[in-house]
N, C-alpha and C positions, 0 to 999 in steps of 0.2 A: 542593730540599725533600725527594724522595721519587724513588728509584732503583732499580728491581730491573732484576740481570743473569743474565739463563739461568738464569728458578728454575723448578726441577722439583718434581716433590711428587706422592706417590704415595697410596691408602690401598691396607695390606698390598702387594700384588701389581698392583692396579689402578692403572695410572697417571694422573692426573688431568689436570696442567699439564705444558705441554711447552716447557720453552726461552721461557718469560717475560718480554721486557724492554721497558721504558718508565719513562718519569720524568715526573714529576707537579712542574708551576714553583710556587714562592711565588704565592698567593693563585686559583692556578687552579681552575677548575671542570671536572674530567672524571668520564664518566658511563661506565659495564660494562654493555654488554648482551650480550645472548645467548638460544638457547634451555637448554631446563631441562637440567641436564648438563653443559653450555658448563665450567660449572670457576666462573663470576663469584663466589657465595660461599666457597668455597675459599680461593680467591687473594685475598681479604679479608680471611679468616681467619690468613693468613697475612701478611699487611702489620702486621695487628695482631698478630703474635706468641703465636694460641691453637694456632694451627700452624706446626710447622718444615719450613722445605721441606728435600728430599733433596739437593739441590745448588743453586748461585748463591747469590748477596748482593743484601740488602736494607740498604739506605742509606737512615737517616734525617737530616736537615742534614750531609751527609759523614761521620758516624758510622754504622757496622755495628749494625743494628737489634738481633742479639745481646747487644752491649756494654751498650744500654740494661737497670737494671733496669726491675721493673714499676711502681716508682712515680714514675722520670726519665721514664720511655715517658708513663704518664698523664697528663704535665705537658705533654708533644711532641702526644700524639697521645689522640682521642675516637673509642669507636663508640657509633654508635645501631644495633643489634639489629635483625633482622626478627622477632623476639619479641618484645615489647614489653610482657607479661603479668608480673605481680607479685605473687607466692603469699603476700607478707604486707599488713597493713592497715597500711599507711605515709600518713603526711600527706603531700599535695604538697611543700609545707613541708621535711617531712623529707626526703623522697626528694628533692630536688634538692640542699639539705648534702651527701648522700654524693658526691655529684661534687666535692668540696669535703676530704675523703679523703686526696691527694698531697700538700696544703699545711699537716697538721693532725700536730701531734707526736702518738707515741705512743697518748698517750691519748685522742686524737681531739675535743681542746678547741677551742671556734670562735674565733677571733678577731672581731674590727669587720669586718677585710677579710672574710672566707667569710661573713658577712652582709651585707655591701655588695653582693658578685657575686652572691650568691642572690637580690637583690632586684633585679639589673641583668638577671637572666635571666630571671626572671618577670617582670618589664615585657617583655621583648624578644619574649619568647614569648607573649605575652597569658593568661600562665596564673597571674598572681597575685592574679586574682577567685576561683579558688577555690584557694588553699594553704593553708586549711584542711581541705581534703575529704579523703576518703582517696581515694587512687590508684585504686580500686575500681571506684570510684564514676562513674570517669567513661565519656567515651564514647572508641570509639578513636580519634579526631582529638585528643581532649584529650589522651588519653593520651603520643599519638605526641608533642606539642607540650611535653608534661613532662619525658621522656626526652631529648629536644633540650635544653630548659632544664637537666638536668643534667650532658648532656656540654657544654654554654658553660661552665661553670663550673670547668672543669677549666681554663680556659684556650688551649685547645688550639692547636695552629698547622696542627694536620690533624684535620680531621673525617670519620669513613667511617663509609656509611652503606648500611645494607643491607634490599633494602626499604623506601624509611619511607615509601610510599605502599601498600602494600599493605593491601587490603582496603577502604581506605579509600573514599566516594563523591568524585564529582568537584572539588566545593565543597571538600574539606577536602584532597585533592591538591594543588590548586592551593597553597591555605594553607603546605601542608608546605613546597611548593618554592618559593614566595615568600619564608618565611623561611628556606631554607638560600642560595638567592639574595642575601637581604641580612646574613648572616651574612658571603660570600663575599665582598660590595659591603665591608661597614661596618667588621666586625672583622680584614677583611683573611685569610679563615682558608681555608687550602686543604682544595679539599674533592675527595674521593672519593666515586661515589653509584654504587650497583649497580641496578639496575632491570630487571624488564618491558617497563615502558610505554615502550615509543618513541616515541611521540609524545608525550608529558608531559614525557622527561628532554634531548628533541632543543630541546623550544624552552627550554631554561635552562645546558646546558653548552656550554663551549668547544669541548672535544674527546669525542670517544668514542672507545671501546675495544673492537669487534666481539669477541667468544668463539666460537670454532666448535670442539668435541672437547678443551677444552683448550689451545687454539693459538688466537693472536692473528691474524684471521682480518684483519683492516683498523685500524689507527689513525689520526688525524686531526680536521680540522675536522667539523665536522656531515655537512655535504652532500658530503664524502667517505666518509663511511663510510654512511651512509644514504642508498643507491641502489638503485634496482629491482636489478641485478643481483644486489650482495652480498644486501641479504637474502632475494634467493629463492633463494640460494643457500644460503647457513648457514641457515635456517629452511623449505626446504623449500618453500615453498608460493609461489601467485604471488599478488605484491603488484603495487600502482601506486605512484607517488610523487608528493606534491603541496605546495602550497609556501602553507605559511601565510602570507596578506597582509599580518598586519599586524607578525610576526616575522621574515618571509621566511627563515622557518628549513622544511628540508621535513618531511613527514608522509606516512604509511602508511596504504595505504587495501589492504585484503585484496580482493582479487578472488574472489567465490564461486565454487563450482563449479556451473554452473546444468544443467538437466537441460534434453534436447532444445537445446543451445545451438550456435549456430553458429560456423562456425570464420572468420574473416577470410582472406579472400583481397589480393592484390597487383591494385591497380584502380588508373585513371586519374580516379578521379572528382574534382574539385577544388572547393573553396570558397571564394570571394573574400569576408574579411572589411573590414569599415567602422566604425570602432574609433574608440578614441584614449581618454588620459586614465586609462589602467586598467581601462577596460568593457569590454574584449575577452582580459582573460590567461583569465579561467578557459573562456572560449569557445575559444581556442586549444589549449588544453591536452586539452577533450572533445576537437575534431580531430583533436589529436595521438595521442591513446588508440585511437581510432575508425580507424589508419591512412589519414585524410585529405587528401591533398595541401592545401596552405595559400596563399593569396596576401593580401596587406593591404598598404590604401593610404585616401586616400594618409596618411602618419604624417609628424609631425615627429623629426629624431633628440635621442634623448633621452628620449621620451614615453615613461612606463615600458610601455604597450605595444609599441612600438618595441623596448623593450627585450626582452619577453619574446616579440616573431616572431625578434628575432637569436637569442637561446636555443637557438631552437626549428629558426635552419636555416628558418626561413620567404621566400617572395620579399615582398617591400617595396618602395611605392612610398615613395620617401624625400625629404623635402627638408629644408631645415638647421633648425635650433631656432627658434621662435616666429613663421617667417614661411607668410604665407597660398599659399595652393594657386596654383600660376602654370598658364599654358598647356602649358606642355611635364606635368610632372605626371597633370594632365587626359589628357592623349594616352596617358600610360603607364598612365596608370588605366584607360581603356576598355580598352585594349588585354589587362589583365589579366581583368578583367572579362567581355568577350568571351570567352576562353578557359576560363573558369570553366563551372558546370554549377547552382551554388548562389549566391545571396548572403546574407550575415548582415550584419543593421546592427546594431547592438552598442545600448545604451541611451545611448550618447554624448550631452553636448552639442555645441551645434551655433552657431557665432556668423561671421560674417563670412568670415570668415579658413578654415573649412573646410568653409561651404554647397555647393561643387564637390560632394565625397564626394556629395551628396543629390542635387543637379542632375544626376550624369551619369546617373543613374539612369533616366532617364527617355528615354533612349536604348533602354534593355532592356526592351521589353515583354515578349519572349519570352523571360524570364530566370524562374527560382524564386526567389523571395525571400520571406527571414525577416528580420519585423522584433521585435527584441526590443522589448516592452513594460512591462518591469517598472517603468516611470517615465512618467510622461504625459508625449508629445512637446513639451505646450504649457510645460513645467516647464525643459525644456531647449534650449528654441528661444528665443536671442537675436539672432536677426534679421527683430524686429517682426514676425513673424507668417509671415515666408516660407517656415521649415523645416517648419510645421502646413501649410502651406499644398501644398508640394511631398508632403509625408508623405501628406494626403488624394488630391492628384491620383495616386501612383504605388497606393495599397491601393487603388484601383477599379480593377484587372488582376486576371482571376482566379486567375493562378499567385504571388498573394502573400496569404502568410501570419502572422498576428502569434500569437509566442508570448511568454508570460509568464515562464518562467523556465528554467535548464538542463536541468531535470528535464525539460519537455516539451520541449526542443529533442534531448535524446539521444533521446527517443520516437519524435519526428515523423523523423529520421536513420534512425534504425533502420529504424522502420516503410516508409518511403516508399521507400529507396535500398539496401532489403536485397539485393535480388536482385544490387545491382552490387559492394555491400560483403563480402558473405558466401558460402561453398559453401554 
């Protein structure tokens, strides 16, 4: 679909882009990020042909993007602007016809069809409640959703797209990139999208395209090119990285700089977690941040907690898919347990099959333990009343404690076990 080789491109004396290549497949979704500088609007400007690079080729469908004129190109290829401003009083209306432009003789007479697609793009865009408003008029989400409606209308087979969340509040983000999403889904239409937000454009594209200085700093899947390493590296600053639950695409979380703050030291101290069902990743993950040592059991394999201590490089009491907790388990369980310093019982439910986890508890008086809360025990105890029942006899120890949610368990970590976590 889209092929550029070793494109260079300068302004004046300033080099921009350095030795550029990637290809973009029929109906794919890739996302440009970078920081400010990076080159990403440049080398957009440059796929669309408002700029010539200094050297290499640009391939549109096996055709040398040069050879396109500009009205074969409009038929190929749509940008939506990160300007998105309109210095005259245009109707909705009107201003989506001019996308309509490449297919119009001469004299720029509409046919049935450039009124069929005007009408297919403002239903598709939900902007044909108002196409009689003027352009003006509206807000910038409307706005941004009109300018889309008129690059559909060109037909396009590649969409590029620069900024077209910018500025914009959350609510109408989303909107943006739900419908370039189903643009991507429906009309089959590849797309290009330069961005800021990394975490807006990671959970909607296939692939990214890292920018550092003008050089293509990482290409790939998501979770390849969005890793702690790379972008504290191309951007400077320290991030974390966390993995949305219900995309499991990941996401950026900035690390501030905090005043008076400790530095983490290399410790022995260890946490035996009691998990299962997905109520232990985002507890593992604080751990993992926190340079924790980790232990969890017992798990079934497969359990997407299971999943995310393999991840993570965690020890795991393990036994096969859907079978209950056996003797031997038990054994490896205390024995993990014992060498621990902490416990965490996760908001798990609890039925038959892995009452053990609760029972051996009850071995460790002289153990710390947290139990998370965020769900009444009695909500998750199916076996007739005996995991309330073990839950009351272990919380009357005084080294155990119930928190309510992550926020206070990074508190009560911090607070309690600073001296072994931190210089």
């Amino acid at each position: 679909m889209l092929k550029l080789e070793d494109i260079n491109f300068s302004y004046e004396k300033q080099k921009i882009l350095h030795k550029i290549n990637f290809h973009l497949e029929e109906n794919e979704f890739i996302g440009i990020i970078g920081p400010n500088g990076s080159g990403k609007s440049t080398l957009l400007k440059n796929i669309s042909k408002l700029l010539s690079p200094d050297s290499g080729y640009i391939y549109l469908d096996k055709g040398l993007l040069n050879e396109y004129s500009y009205k074969e190109l409009a038929r190929k290829m749509a940008v939506v602007p990160q300007d998105t401003e309109v210095n005259f009083n245009f109707s909705v209306y009107d201003l989506v016809m001019m996308g309509r432009n490449p297919y119009q003789d001469r004299w720029g007479r509409v046919s049935e069809k450039d009124k069929k697609k005007v009408e297919e793009a403002l239903t598709l865009t939900d902007t044909k409640k108002f196409q009689d408003k003027s352009i003006q008029k509206l807000s910038g989400g409307e706005r941004q959703r009109v300018i889309i409606a008129r690059a559909i209308v060109q037909e396009p087979e590649l969409l590029l797209l620069d900024e077209p969340t910018a500025s914009l509040d959350i609510n109408y983000q989303r909107n943006i990139f739900d419908l370039i999403s189903d643009l991507n889904d429906e009309l089959e239409m590849s797309v290009l999208a330069v961005s800021h937000d990394l975490n807006l454009i990671s959970q909607y594209c296939e692939r990214l395209i890292l920018l550092s200085k003008g050089n293509i700093h990482t290409i790939g899947r998501v979770e390849e090119v969005i890793t702690k390493e790379n972008i504290s590296e191309v951007y400077n600053t320290e991030v974390d990285i966390k993995y949305n639950p219900m995309t499991e695409r990941p996401y950026v979380i900035i690390v501030p700089r905090k005043k008076n703050s400790y530095k983490r030291r290399e410790n022995n101290f260890k946490v035996h977690l009691i998990c299962g069902g997905g109520t232990g990743k985002d507890i593992m993950n604080i751990l993992n941040d926190l340079n924790i040592k980790v232990s969890c059991g017992v798990l079934n394999r497969g359990d997407s907690d299971w999943e995310e201590a393999k991840r993570l490089n965690y020890e795991i009491v393990e036994i096969p898919p859907f079978a209950p907790i056996d003797k031997n388990a038990v054994e490896k369980n205390k024995k993990k347990i014992g060498n621990s310093d902490l416990i965490i019982v996760s908001n798990t439910p609890f039925g038959w099959g892995n009452l053990d986890n609760i029972k051996v508890l009850t071995n460790f008086e002289e153990k710390d333990i947290l139990f998370m809360t965020n769900q009444d025990v009695e909500a998750r105890d199916f076996t007739e009343g005996k995991t309330t029942e073990l839950f009351e006899k272990i919380k009357k120890n005084n080294n155990v404690r119930e928190i309510n949610n992550n926020k206070e368990l990074c508190s009560f970590i911090n607070t309690n076990y600073k001296e072994i976590l931190y210089d």
